[in-house]
PAZAPA-4460 file (N, C-alpha, C; in steps of 0.05 Angstrom, whole numbers, plus 32768, in hexadecimal, padded with zeros to 4 digits):
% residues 190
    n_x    n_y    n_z   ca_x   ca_y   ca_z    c_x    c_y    c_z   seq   type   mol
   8891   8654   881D   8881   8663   880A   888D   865F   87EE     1      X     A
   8878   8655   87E1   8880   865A   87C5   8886   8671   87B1     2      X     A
   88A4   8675   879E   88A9   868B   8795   8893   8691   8784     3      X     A
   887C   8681   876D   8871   8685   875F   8856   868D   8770     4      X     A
   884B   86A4   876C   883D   86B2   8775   881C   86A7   8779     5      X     A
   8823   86A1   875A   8806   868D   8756   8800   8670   8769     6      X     A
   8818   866B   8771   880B   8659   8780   8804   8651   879B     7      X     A
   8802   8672   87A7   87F8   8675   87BC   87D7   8671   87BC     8      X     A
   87CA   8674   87A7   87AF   8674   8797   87A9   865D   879D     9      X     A
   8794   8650   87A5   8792   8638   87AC   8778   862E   8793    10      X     A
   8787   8630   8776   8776   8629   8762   878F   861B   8756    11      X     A
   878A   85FC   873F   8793   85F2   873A   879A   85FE   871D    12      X     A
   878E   8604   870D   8798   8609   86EA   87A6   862A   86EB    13      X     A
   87BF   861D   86E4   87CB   8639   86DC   87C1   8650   86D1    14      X     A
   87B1   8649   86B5   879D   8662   86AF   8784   866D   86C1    15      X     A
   877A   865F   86D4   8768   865E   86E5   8779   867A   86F8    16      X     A
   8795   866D   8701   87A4   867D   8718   87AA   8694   870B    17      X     A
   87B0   869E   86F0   87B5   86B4   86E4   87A1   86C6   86E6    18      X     A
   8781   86B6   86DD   876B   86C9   86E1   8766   86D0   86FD    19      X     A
   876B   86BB   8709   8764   86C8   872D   876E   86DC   8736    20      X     A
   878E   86E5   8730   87A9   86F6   8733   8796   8705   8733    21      X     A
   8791   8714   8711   877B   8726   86FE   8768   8738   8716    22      X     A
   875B   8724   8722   8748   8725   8730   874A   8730   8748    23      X     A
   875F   8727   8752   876E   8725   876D   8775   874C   8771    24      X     A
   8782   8752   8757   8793   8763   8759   877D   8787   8751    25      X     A
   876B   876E   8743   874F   8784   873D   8747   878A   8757    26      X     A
   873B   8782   8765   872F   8780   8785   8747   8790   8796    27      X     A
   8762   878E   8791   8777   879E   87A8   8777   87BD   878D    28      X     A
   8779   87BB   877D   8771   87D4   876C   875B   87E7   8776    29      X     A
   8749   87D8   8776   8729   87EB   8780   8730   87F0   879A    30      X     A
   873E   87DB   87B0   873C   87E3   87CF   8756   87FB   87CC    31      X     A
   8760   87FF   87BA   8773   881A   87C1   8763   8834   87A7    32      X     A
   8750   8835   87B2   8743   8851   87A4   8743   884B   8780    33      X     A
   8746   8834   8779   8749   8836   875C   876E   8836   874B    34      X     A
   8777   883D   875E   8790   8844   874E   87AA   882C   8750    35      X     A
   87A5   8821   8731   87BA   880E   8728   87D4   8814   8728    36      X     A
   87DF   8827   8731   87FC   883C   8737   880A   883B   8747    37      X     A
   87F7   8827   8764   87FB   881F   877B   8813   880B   877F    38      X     A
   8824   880C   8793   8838   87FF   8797   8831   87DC   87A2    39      X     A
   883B   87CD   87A0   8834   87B0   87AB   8834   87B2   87D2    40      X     A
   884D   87C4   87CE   8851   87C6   87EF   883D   87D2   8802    41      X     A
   8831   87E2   87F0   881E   87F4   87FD   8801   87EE   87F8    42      X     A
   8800   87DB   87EA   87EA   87C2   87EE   87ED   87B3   8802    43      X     A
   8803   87B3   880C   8803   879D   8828   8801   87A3   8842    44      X     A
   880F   87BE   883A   8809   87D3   885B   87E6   87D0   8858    45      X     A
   87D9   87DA   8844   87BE   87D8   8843   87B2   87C4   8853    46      X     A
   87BC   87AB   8848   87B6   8791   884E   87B9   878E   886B    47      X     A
   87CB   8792   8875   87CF   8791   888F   87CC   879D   889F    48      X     A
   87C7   87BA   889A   87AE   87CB   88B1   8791   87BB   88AE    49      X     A
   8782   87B0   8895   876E   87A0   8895   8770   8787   88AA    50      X     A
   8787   8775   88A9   8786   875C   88B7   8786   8769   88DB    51      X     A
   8798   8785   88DE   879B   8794   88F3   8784   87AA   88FC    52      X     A
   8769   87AB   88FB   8761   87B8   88FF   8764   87CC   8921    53      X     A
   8763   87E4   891C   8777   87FD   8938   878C   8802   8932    54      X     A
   87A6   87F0   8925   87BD   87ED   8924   87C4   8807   8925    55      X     A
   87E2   880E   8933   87EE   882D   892D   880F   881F   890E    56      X     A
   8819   883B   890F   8830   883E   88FC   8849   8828   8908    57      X     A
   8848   882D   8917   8863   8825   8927   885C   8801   8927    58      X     A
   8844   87FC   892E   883F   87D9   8930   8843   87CC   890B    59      X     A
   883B   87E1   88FC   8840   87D6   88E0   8860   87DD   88DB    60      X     A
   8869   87EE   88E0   8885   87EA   88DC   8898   87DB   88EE    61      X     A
   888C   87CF   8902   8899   87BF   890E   888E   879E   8900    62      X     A
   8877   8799   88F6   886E   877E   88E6   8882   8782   88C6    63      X     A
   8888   8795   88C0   888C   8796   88A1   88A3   879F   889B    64      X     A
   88B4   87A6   88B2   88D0   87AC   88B8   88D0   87C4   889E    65      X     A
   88C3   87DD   88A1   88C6   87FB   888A   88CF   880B   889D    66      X     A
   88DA   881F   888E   88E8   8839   889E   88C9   8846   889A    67      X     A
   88D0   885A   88B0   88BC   8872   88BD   88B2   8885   88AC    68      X     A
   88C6   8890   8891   88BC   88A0   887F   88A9   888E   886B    69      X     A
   88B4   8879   885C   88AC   886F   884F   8888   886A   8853    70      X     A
   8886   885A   8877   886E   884E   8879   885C   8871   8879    71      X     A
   8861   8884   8884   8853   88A5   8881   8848   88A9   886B    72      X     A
   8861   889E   8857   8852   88A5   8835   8837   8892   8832    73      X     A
   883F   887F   8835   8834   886E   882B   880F   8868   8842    74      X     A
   8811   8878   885F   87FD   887B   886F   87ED   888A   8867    75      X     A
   87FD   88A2   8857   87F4   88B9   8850   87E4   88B7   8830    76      X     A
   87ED   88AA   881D   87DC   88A4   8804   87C5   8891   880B    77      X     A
   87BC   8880   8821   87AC   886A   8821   8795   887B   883A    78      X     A
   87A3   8891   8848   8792   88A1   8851   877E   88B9   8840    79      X     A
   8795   88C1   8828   8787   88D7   880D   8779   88CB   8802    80      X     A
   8779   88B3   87FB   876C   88A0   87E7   8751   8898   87F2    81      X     A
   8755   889B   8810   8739   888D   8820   873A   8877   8825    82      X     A
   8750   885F   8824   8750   884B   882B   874F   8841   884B    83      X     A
   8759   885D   8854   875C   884E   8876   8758   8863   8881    84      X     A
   8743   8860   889C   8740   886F   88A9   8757   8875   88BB    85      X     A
   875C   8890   88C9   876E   8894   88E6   8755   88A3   88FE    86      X     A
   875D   888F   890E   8751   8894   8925   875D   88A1   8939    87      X     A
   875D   88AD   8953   8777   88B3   8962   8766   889A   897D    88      X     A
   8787   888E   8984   877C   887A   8999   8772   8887   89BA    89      X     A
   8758   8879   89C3   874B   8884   89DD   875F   8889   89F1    90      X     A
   8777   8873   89F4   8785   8875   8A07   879C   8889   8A04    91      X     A
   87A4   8894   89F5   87BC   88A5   89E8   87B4   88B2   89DE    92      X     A
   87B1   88D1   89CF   87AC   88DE   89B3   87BD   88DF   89A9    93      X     A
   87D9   88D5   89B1   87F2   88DF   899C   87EC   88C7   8985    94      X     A
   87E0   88AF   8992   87D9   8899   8980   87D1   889C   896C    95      X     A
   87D0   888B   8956   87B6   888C   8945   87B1   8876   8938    96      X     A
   879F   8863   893F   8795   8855   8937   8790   8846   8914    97      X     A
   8798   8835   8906   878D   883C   88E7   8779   8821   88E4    98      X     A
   8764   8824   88D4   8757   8813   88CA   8750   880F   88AD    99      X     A
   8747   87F8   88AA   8735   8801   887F   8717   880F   888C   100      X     A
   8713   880F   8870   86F2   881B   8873   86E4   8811   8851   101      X     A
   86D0   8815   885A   86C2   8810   883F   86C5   8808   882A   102      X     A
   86C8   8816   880D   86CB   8802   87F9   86E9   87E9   87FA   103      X     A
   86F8   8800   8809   871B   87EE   880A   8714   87D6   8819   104      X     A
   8704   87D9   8834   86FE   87C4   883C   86F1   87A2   8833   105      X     A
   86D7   87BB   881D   86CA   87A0   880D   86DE   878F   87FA   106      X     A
   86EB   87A4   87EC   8704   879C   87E4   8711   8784   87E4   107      X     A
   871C   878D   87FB   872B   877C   8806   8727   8761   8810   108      X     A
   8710   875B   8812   86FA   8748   8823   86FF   8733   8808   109      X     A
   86FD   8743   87E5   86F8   873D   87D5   870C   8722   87CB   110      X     A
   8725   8736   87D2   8743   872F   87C9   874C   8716   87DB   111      X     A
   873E   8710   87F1   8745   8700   880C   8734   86EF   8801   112      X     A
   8724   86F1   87F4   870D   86D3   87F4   871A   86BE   87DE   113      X     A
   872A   86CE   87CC   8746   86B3   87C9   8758   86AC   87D3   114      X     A
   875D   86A9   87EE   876B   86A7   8804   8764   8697   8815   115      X     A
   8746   8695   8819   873D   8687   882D   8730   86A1   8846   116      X     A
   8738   86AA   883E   8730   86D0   8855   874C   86CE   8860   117      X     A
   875F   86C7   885C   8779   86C6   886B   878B   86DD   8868   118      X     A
   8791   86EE   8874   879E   870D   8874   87BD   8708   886D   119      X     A
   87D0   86F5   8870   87E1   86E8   8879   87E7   86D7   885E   120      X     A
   87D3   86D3   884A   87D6   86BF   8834   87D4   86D7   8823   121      X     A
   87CA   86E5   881E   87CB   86FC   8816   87DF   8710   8814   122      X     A
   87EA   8715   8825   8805   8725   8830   8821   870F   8821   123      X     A
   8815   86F9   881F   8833   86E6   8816   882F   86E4   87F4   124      X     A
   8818   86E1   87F4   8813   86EE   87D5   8824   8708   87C3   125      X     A
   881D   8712   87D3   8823   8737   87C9   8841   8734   87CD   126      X     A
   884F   872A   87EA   886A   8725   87E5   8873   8716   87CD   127      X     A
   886B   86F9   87C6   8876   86F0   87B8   8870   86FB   8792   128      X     A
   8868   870A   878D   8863   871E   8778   887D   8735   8778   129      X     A
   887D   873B   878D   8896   8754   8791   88AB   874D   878C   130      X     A
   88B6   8723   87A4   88CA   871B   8792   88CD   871C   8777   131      X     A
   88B4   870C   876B   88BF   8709   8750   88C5   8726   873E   132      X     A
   88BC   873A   874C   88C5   874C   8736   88DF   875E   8746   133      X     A
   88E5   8751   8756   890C   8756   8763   890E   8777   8766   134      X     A
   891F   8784   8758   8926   87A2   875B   890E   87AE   8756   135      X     A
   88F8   87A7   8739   88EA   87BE   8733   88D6   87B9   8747   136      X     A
   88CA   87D0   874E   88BA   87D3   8769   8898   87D5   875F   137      X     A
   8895   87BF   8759   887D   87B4   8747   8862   87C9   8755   138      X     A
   884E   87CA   8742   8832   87D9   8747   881B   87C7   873B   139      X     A
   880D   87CD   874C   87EB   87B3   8742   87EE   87B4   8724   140      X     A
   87F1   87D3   871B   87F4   87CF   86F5   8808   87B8   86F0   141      X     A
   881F   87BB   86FD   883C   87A9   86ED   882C   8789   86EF   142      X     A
   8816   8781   8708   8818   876E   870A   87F7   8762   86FA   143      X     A
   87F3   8776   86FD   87D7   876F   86ED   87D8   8769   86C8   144      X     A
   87F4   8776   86C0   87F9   876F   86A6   8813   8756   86A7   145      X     A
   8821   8753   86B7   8827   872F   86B1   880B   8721   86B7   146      X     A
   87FA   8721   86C9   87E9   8710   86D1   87CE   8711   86B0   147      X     A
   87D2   8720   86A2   87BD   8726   868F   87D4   8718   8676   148      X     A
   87E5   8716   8673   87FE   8702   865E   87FC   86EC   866F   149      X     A
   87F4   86DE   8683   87FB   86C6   868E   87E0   86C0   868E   150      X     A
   87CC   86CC   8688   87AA   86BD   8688   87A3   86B4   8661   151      X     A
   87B3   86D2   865B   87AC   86CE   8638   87C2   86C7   8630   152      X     A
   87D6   86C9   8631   87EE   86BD   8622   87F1   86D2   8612   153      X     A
   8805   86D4   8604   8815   86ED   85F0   87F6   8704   85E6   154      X     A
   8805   8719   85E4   87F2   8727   85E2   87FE   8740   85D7   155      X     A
   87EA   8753   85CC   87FB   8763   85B7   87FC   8785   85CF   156      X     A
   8808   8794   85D0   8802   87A7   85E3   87EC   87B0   85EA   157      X     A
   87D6   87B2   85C9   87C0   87BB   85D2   87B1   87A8   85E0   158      X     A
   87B0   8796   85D8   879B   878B   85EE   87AA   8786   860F   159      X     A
   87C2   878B   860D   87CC   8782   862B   87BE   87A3   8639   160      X     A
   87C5   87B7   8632   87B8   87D2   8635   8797   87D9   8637   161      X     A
   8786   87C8   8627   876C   87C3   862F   875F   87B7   8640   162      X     A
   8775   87A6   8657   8771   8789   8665   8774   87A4   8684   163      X     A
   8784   87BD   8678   8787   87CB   8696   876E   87DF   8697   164      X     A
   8779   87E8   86AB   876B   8804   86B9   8763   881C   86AA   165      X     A
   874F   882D   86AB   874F   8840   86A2   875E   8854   86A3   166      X     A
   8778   8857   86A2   878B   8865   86AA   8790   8866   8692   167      X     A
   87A9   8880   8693   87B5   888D   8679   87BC   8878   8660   168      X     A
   87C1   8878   8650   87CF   886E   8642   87E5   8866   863B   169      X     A
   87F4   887E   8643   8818   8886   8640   8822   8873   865E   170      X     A
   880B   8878   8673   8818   8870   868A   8813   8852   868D   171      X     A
   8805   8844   867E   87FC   8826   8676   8819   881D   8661   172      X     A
   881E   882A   8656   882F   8826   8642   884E   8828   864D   173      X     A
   884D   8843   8656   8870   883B   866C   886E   882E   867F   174      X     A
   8853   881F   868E   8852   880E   8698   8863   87E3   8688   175      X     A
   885E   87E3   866E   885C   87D0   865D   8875   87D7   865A   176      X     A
   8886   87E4   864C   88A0   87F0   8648   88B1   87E8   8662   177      X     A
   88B2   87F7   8679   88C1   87EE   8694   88C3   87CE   869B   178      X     A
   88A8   87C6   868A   88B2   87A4   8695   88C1   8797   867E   179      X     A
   88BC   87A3   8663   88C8   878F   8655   88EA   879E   865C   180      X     A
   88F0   87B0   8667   8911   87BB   866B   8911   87B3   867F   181      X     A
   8907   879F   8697   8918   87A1   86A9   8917   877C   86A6   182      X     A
   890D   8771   868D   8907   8757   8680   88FC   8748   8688   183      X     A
   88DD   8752   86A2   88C5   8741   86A8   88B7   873A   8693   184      X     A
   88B3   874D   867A   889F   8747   865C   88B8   873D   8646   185      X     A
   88A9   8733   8630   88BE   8734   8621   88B3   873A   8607   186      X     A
   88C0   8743   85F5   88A9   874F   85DA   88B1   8736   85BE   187      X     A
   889A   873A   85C2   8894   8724   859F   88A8   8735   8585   188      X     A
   88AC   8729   857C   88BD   8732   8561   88A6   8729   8554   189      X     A
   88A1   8738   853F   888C   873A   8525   8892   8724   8519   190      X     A
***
């Protein structure tokens, strides 16, 4: 697997692969209720109850090697949000079953159709994004604003801030701030 993220994308022009990212990350944005705040990792648990449809807790933390609290939180926001249904399984009730549903689903369908429908090309995607951003524990926002500097090239805050979500301001903005301190962005001198 390639470290550069983009070129899991099976499009040839770099600005082409920047806008796809854009796109990519818009579509896993909408399949998690809207909210750009979302962790990368917890785009993939998503992802992978989708490729897993029934799946329980225990089979995703055994594919994704997470501790037990962690995957709860993270079952538990994609359940508030409405992303995934819980079922309890026929054969057990202690079970419980998880699936997508509806819009996360269409979603998702969305985000896969640059993939090839591949659940698996997708999942190595989202990994190789997390590498590149090492310690800081990247969110569709962190990645949707390199991917919006890598389609337009330098750009002044405001318009990198217009390119996102309808979300706060302040939280768009210490979003932009955290990357250029942990030195994913880097700022223009006047």
């Amino acid at each position: 697997m390639s470290n550069n993220a983009a070129d899991n994308i099976g499009i040839e022009n770099m600005d082409a692969k920047a806008e796809a990212i854009t796109l990519i990350i818009d579509h896993i944005v909408a399949a998690l209720g809207g909210e750009p705040s979302c962790t990368l990792r917890r785009a993939n648990i998503l992802i992978d109850i989708d490729e897993h449809p029934g799946t329980t807790q225990s089979e995703i933390m055994e594919r994704h090697d997470l501790n037990k609290s962690a995957l709860n939180r993270d079952i538990e926001w994609l359940y508030d949000y409405g992303c995934i249904l819980r079922t309890p399984n026929k054969e057990d009730n202690r079970t419980i079953n998880l699936s997508t549903c509806g819009y996360t689903k269409k979603n998702i369908d969305l985000a896969l159709s640059y993939f090839d429908y591949n659940h698996k090309n997708l999942q190595n995607f989202l990994n190789s994004l997390i590498n590149i951003f090492g310690s800081h524990k990247p969110t569709l926002r962190d990645v949707k604003i390199i991917a919006v500097l890598g389609h337009k090239g330098p750009a002044t805050r405001q318009a990198i801030l217009e390119s996102l979500y309808n979300g706060p301001t302040t939280t768009d903005n210490r979003a932009v701030n955290n990357l250029i301190n942990f030195g994913l962005l880097q700022k223009q001198s006047d």
